[in-house]
GUPA-236909 format. One record per residue: residue in one letter; y negated, x negated, z of N, C-alpha, C in turn. Coordinates in steps of 0.2 Angstrom, whole numbers, padded with zeros to 4 digits, always signed. Each point is the difference from the previous one (the first is absolute). Layout:
residues N
AYXZYXZYXZ/...
This chain:
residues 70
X-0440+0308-0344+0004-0005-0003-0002-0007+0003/X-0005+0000+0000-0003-0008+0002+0001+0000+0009/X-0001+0005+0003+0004-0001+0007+0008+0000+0000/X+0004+0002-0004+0006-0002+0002+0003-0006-0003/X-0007-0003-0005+0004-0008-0001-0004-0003+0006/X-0004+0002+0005+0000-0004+0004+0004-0002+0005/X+0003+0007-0001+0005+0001+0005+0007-0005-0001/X+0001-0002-0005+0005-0003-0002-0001-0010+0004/X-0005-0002+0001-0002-0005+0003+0006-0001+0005/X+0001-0006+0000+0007-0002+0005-0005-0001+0009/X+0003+0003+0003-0004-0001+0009-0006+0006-0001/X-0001+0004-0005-0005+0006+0000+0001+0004+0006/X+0006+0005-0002+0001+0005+0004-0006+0005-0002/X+0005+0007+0002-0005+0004-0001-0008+0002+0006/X+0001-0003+0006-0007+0000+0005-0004-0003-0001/X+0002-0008-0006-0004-0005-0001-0006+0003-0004/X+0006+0003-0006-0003+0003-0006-0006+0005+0001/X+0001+0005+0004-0005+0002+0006-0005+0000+0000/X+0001-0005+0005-0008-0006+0003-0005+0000-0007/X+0004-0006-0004-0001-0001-0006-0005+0005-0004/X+0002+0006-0002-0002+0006-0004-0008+0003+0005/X+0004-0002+0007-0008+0003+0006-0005-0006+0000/X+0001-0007-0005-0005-0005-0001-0002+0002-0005/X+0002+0003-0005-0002+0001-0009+0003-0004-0002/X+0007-0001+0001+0005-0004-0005+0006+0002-0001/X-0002+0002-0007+0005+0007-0004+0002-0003-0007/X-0001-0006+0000+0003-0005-0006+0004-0006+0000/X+0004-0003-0005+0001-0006+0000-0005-0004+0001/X-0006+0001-0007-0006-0004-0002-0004+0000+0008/X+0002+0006+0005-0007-0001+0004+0004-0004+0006/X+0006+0000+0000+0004-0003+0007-0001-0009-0003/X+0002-0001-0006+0001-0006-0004-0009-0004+0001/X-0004+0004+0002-0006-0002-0002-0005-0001+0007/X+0005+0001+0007+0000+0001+0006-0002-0007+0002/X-0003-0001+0006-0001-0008+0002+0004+0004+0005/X+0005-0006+0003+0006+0001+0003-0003-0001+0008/X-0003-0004+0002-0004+0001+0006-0004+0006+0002/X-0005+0002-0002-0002+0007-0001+0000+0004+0000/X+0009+0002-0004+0003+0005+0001+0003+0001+0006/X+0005-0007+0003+0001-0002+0006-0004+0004+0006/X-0004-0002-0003-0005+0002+0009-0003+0006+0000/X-0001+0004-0008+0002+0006+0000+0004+0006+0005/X+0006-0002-0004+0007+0001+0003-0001+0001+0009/X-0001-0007+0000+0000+0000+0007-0004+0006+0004/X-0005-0003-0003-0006+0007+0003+0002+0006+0001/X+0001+0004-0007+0002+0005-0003+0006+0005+0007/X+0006-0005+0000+0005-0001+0003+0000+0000+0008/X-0002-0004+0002+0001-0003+0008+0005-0007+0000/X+0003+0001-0004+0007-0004-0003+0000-0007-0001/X+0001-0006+0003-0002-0005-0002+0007-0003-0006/X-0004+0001-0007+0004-0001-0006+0000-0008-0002/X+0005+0001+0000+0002-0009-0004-0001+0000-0006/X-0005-0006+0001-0005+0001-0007+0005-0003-0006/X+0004-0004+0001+0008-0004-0004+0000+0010-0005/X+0003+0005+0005+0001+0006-0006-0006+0002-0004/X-0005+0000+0002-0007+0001-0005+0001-0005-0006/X+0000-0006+0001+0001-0005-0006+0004+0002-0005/X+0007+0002+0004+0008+0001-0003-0004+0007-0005/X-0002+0004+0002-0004+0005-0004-0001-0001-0005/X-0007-0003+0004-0005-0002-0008+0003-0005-0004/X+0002-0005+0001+0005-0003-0006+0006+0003-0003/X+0003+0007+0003+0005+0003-0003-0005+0005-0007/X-0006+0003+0001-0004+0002-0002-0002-0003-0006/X-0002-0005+0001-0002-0005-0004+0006-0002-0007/X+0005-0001+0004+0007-0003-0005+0000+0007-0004/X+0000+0007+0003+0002+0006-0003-0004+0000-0006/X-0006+0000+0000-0006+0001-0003+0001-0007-0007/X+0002-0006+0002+0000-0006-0005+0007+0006-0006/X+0005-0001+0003+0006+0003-0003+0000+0006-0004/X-0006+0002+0001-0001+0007-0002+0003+0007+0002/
């Protein structure tokens, strides 16, 4: 359940969501709770992929806002 509100993230996508799950991030709380650089460079790693870290933010602030709203 909590992976499919992640899914719901606007600029997610399901291969982000992916990534994501293969870091140990399978929540709102734990995406919301991300330092957005870190995950960045994660990502990148993880990937080979050089991610615009503008969409990481986009993330975790949409994360964030879910999590406020309940």
């Amino acid at each position: 359940m909590e992976t499919a509100r992640l899914a719901t993230l606007r600029g997610l996508g399901t291969e982000n969501l992916r990534h994501l799950n293969a870091l140990g991030i399978r929540t709102m709380r734990a995406l919301a709770s991300s330092d957005w650089g870190a995950l960045d460079a994660q990502l990148e790693q993880m990937t080979g992929d050089d991610i615009v870290d503008a969409r990481v933010r986009v993330w975790i602030r949409g994360a964030r806002r879910a999590l406020e709203q309940g």
